[in-house]
C-alpha positions in Angstrom: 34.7 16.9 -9.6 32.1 13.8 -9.7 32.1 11.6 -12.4 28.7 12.0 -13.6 28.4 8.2 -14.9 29.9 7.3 -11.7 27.5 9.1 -9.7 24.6 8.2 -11.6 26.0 4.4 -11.5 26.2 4.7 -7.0 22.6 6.2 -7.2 21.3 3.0 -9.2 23.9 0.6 -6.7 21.6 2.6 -3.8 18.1 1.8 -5.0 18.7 -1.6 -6.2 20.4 -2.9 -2.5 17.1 -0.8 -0.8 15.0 -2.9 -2.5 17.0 -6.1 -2.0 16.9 -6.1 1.4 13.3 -4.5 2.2 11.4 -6.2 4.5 8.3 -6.3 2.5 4.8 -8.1 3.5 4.2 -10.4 0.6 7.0 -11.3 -1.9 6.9 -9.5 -5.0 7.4 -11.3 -8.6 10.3 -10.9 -10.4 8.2 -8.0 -12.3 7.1 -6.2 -9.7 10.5 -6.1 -8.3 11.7 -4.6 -11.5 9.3 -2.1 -11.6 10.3 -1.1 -8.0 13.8 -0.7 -9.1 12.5 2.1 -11.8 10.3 3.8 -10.0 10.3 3.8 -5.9 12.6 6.9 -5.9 11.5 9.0 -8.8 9.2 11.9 -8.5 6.9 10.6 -11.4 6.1 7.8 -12.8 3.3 5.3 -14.9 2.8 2.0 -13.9 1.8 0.6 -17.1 0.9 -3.0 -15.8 -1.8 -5.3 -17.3 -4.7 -6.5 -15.1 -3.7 -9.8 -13.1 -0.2 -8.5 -12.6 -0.2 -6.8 -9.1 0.6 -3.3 -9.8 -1.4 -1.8 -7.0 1.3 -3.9 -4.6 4.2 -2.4 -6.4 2.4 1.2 -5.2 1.7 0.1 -1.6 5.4 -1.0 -1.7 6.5 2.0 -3.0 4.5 4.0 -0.4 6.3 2.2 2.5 9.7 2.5 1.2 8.9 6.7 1.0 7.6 6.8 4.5 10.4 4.6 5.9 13.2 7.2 3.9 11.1 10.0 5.6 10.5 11.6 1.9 6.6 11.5 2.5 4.0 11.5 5.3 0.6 11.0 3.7 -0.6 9.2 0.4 -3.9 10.0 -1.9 -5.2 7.6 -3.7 -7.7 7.7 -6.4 -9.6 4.8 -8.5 -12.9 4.2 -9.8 -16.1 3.4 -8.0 -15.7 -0.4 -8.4 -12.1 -0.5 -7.3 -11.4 2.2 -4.9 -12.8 -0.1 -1.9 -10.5 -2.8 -2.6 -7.7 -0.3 -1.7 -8.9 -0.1 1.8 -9.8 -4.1 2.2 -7.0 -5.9 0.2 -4.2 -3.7 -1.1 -3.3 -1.9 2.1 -4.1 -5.1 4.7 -2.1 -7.7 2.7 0.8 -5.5 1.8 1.6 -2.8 3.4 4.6 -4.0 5.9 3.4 -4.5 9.9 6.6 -2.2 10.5 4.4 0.6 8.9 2.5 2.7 11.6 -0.9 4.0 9.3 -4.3 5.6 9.8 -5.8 4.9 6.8 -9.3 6.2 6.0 -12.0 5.7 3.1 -13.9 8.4 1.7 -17.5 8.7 1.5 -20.0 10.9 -0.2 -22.4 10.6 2.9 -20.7 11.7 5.8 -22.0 10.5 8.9 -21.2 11.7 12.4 -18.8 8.6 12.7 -17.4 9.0 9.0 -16.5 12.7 9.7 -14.3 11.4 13.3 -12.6 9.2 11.2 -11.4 11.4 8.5 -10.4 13.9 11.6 -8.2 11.1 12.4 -5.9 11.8 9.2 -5.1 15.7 10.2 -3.9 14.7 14.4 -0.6 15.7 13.3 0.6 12.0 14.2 4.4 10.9 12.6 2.4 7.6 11.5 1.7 7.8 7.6 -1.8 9.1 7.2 -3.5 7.3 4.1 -6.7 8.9 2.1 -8.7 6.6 -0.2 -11.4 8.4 -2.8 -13.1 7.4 -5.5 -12.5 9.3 -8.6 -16.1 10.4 -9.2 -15.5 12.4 -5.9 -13.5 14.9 -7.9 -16.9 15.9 -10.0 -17.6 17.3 -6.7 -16.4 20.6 -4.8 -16.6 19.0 -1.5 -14.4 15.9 -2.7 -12.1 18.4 -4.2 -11.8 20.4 -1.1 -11.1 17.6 1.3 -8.5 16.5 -1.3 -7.1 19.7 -0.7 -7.2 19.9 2.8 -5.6 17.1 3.1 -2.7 17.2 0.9 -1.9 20.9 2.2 -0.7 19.4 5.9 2.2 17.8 4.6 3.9 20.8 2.9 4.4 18.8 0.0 6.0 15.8 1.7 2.8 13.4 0.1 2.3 10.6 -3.1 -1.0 10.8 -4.7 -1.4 7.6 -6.8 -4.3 7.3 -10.1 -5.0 4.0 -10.4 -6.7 3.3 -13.5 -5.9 6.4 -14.9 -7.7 6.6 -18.2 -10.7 7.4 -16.1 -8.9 11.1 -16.1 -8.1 10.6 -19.9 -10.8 13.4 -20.8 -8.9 16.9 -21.2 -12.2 18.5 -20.8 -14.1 16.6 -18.2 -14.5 18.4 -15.0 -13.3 15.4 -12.9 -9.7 15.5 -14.4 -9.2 19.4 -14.3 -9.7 19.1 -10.3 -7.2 16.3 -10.3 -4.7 18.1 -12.4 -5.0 21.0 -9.7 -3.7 18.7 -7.5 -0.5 18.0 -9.0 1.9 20.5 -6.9 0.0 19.3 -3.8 2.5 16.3 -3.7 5.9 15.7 -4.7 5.4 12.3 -6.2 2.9 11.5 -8.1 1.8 7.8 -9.9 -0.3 6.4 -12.2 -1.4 3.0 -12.8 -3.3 1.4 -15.5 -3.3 -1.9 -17.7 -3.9 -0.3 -20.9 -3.1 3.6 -21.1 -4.4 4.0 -24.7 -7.9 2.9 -24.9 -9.2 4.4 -28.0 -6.4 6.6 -29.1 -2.7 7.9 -28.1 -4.5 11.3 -27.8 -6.0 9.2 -24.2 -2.5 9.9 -22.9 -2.1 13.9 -22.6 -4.1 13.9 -19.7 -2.9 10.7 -17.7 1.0 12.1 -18.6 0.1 15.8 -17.6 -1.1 14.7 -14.1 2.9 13.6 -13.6 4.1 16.4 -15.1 3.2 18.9 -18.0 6.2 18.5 -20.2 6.8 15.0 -19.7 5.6 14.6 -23.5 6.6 18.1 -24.1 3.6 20.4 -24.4 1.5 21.7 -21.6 -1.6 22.3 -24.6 -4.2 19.5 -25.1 -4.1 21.1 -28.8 -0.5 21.5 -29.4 0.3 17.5 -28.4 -2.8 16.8 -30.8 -1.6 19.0 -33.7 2.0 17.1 -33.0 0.9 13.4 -32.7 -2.6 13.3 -34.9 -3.4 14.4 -38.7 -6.6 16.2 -38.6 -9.4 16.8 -41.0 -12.2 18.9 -41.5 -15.7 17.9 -41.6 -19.1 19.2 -42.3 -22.4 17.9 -39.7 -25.4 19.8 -39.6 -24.0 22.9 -41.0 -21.2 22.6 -38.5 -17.4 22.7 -39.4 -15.5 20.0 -36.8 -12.3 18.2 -36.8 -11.8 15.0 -36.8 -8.8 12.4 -36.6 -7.6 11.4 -39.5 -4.6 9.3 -38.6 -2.0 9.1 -36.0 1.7 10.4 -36.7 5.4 9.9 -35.0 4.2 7.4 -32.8 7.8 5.9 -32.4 8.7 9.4 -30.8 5.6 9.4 -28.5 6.8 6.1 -27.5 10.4 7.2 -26.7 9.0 9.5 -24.5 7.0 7.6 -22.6 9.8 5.1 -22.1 11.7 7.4 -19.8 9.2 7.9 -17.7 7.1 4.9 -17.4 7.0 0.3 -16.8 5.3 -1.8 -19.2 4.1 -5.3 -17.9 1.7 -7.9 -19.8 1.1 -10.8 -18.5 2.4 -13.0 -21.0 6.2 -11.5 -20.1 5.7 -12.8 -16.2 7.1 -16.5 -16.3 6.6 -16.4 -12.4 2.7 -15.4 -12.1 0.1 -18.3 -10.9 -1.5 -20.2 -13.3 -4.7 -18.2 -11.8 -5.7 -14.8 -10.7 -8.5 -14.0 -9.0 -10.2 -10.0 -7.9 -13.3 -8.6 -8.2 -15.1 -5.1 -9.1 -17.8 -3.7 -6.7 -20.9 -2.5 -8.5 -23.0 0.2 -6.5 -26.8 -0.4 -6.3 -28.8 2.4 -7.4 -31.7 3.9 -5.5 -34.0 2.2 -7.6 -32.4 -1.3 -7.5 -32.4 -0.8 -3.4 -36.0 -0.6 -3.1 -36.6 -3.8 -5.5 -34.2 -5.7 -3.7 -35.6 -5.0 -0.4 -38.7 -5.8 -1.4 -38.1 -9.2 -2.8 -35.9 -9.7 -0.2 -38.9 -9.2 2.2 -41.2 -11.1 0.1 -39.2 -14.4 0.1 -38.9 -14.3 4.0 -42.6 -13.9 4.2 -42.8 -16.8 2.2 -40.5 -18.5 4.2 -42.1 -17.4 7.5 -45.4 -18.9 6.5 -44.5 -22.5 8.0 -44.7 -24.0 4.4 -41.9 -26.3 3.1 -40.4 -24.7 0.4 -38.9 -27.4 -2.3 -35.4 -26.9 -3.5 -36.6 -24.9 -7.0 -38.8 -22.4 -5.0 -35.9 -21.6 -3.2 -33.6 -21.3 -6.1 -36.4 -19.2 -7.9 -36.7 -16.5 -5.1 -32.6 -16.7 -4.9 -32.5 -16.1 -8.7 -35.0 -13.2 -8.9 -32.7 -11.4 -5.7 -29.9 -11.9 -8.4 -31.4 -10.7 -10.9 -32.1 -7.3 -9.5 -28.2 -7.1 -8.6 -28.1 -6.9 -12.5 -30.5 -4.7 -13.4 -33.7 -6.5 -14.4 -36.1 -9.0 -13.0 -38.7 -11.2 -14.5 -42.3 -11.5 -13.4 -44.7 -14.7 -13.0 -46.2 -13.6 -16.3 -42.8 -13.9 -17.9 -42.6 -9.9 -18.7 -39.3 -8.4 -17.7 -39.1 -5.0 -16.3 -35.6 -3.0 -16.0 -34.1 -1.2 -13.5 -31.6 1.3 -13.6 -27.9 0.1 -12.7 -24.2 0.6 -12.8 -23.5 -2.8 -13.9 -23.0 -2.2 -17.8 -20.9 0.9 -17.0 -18.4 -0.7 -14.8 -17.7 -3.6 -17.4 -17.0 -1.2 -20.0 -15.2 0.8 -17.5 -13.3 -2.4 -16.8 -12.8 -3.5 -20.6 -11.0 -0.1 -20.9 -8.1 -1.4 -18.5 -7.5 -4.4 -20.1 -5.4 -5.6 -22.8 -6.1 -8.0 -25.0 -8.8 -10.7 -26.0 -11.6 -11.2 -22.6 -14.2 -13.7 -22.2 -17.5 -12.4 -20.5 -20.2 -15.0 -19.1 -23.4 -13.5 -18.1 -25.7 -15.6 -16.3 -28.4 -14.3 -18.2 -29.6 -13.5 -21.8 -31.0 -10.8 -20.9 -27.7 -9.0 -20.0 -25.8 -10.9 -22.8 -28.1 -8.9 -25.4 -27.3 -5.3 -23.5 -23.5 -6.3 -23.2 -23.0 -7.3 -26.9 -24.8 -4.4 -28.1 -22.6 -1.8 -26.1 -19.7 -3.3 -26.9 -20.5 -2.8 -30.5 -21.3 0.5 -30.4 -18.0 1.1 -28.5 -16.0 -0.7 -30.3 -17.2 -1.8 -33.9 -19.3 -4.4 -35.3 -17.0 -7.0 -35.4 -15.6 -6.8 -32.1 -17.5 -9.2 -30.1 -19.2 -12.6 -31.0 -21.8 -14.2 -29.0 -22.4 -17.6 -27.7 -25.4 -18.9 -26.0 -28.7 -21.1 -26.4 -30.5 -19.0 -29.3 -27.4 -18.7 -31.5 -27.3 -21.6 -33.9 -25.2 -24.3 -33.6 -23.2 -23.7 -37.0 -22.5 -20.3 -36.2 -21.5 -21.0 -32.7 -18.5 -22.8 -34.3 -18.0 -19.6 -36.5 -18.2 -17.5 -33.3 -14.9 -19.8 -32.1 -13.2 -19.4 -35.2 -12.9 -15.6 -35.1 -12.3 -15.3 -31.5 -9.5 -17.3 -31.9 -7.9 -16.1 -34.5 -4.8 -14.5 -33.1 -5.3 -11.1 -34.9 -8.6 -10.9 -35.7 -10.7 -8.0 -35.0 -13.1 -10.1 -32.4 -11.7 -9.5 -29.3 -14.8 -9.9 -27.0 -16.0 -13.0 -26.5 -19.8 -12.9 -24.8 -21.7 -16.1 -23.5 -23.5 -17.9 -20.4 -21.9 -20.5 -18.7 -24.6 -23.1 -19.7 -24.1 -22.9 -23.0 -20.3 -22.4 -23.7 -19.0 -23.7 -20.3 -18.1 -26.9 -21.5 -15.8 -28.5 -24.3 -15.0 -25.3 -26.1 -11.2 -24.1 -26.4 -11.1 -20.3 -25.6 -7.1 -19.6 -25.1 -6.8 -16.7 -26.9 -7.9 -14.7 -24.0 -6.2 -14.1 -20.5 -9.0 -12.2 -19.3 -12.0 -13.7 -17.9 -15.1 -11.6 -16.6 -17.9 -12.8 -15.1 -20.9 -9.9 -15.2 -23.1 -12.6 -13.4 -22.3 -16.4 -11.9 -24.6 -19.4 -12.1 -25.4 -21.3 -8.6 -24.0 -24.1 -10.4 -20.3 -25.3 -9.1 -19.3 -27.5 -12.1 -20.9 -24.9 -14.8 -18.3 -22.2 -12.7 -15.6 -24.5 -12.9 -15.9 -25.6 -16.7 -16.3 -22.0 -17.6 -13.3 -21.2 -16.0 -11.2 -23.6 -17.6 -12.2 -22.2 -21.4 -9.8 -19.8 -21.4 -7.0 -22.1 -18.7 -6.9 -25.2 -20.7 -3.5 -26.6 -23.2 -2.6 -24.2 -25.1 -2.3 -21.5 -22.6 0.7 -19.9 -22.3 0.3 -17.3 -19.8 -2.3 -16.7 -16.3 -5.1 -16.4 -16.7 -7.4 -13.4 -14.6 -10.8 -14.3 -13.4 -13.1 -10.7 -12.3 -16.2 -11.2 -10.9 -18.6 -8.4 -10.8 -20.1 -7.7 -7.5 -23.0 -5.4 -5.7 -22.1 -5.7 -2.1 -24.0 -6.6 0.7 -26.2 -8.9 -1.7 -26.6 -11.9 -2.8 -23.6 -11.5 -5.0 -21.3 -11.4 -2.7 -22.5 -14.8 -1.2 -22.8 -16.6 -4.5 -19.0 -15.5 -5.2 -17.9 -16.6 -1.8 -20.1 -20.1 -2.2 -18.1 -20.8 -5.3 -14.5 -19.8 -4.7 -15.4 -22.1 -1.6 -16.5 -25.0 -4.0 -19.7 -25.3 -2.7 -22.4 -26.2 -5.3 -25.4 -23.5 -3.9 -28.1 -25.4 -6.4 -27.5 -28.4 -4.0 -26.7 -27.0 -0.7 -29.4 -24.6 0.0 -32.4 -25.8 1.4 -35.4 -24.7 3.4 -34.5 -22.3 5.7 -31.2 -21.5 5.1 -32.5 -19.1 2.7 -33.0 -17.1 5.4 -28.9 -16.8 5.9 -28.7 -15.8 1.9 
């Protein structure tokens, strides 16, 4: 008879030396390796990894190592609007080994004539590992749910669908994570992978833990793991009883549980990260915003086209009212300001519920620094956020500091424009850095930046830039991370390029 130990003992011997000598595409941190070591070969697992600390390569790596040990031939994954692209651009091109034969294909809501021959690519029965990338939102849907299924069906099993930022699936009730949880037995391994698994509660787990597997936190009933884990009481609105939590209970068992099954990385435990970490988050224009932006768009070329010299301000002013649709609102000659619908605000909270920690937020304009300070204290309590910009006085500004960087204080969000609290302030208790809008302005980009990476740092520092593609956005971003100062490179006609 085996020695259990000793078996167990050869199994671990095995998956370390795999992962030792894989040839992989990019080397991984010492952390990501780690997190490798638990989790390539299991059936489930949660990837528990703070933003800025390259958990989506530890999946594509995980991915190849299945395909090469023939355990899978297809992969599923899932994210959010704003991320789900950068799957397809970044994650798979820079890390997935060259020795790893792929079609890999993005999903779309609008399927065109050449979309729908591309997804007929993933079901030609090839031995290459056939790679399907949705957005979450699909599974509101019946026909994103059905493809899903389709897919997953042709491999009998042999298939890894991977949840990255799983909270969005925290909802027991919502429709989008009952169609996920259906595919569950469609694949024999399963991941998730988010920064910050409990949001608002450790009732946000059940969901996100159920997808892996029902009983890994031992009840299959949304109900039963509430009764077990929260105190609930009884209140009366409008006539209606409801329950409500009271408090939270055996949360050193919960956390037990979840250690069997599951990685946790912040960033302030990886010695070996760079000093900065740069990604974005891709912000869908709505209908609405489309038709502004094509208008002004068209308006400024006329401008252009009419043989005038433009000076250097007209040109910034019809760059600035382009950027200011990408954000939701524009403001006119007679200094009213009208505002669109958008996804902008929605995809920083979405964002802010994947990370840990203290963030700094610059918004390049008041306008959005008012919405964004009043959602995030409706979200998350009055004293959550401070503000820091031109109409907040001076004396309070230095307040504003004070609390954000206290070390345990309850302000955790820290909201501002670049003009204003770019330069000279100390902002080191956050890691996190978002920017909902840029400046053209190189050195205000560069000062802001440097806030939060300055002494008294002690771990990276991640930069996200919010971004509505194929606009003006995207270019500003591009000018910047190039070092190019737009305000006083752009002139006359080379508008026309922006």
């Amino acid at each position: 008879m085996v020695d259990i130990q000793c078996s167990d003992d050869y199994i671990k011997v095995k998956k370390e030396n795999m992962i030792k000598h894989y040839k992989f595409k990019t080397k991984p941190y010492e952390h990501q390796l780690k997190a490798l070591e638990k989790s390539w070969a299991s059936d489930t697992f949660a990837l528990f990894m703070e933003m800025g600390t390259g958990k989506s390569k530890v999946l594509v790596d995980n991915i190849a190592m299945l395909y090469d040990r023939g355990a899978i031939k297809g992969a599923l994954i899932v994210a959010p609007k704003g991320v789900y692209k950068n799957w397809d651009a970044i994650e798979f091109p820079v890390h997935l080994p060259d020795h790893v034969e792929h079609t890999k294909v993005l999903w779309e809501a609008n399927i065109t004539k050449k979309k729908q021959m591309e997804l007929d690519t993933l079901f030609d029965g090839g031995d290459d590992l056939k790679v399907l990338i949705m957005n979450v939102e699909a599974f509101s849907t019946q026909k994103g749910l059905d493809f899903a299924h389709s897919f997953l069906n042709i491999f009998l099993g042999r298939a890894l669908i991977g949840i990255d930022e799983s909270t969005t699936i925290k909802n027991p009730t919502a429709k989008r994570t009952k169609n996920i949880l259906t595919l569950g037995n469609l694949a024999k391994y399963r991941r998730i992978l988010t920064g910050s698994p409990v949001t608002k509660s450790p009732l946000d787990l059940f969901s996100q833990c159920k997808f892996l597997d029902p009983f890994h936190l031992g009840y299959d009933s949304y109900y039963a793991y509430r009764s077990r884990y929260a105190h609930m009481l009884e209140r009366n609105f409008g006539g209606r009883r409801v329950q409500i939590v009271g408090s939270y209970r055996r949360l050193g068992e919960l956390a037990d549980k979840l250690d069997k099954f599951s990685y946790r990385v912040l960033k302030e435990d990886c010695l070996d990260l760079p000093e900065k970490v740069f990604t974005k988050r891709l912000v869908e224009l709505t209908d609405q915003q489309k038709k502004v932006y094509r208008q002004m768009k068209e308006m400024a070329l006329a401008i252009l086209d009419d043989g005038k010299m433009m000076s250097t301000m007209n040109v910034m002013t019809q760059l600035m009212r382009l950027h200011q649709v990408t954000c939701g609102h524009f403001k006119a000659d007679d200094g009213t300001i009208t505002h669109l619908k958008n996804n902008r605000l929605d995809s920083l909270m979405q964002l802010l519920e994947e990370t840990e920690g203290k963030v700094i937020i610059w918004a390049n304009y008041v306008e959005d620094i008012k919405n964004i300070v009043t959602s995030l204290k409706k979200a998350y309590g009055e004293d959550s956020t401070v503000e820091y910009h031109g109409a907040v006085d001076p004396k309070v500004r230095q307040e504003q500091i004070a609390l954000f960087q206290e070390k345990n204080g309850p302000a955790r969000y820290f909201v501002g424009n670049a003009q204003t609290g770019g330069y000279g302030i100390t902002l080191t208790a956050a890691n996190t850095v978002v920017y909902y809008s840029n400046s053209y302005d190189l050195e205000k980009r560069l000062q802001s930046e440097d806030r939060a990476h300055r002494i008294g740092q002690t771990g990276s520092v991640t930069y996200v830039d919010l971004i509505a593609e194929k606009t003006i956005d995207e270019r500003i971003v591009k000018a910047l991370r190039s070092k190019i100062n737009i305000a006083n490179e752009i002139m006359g006609e080379d508008i026309k390029d922006w």
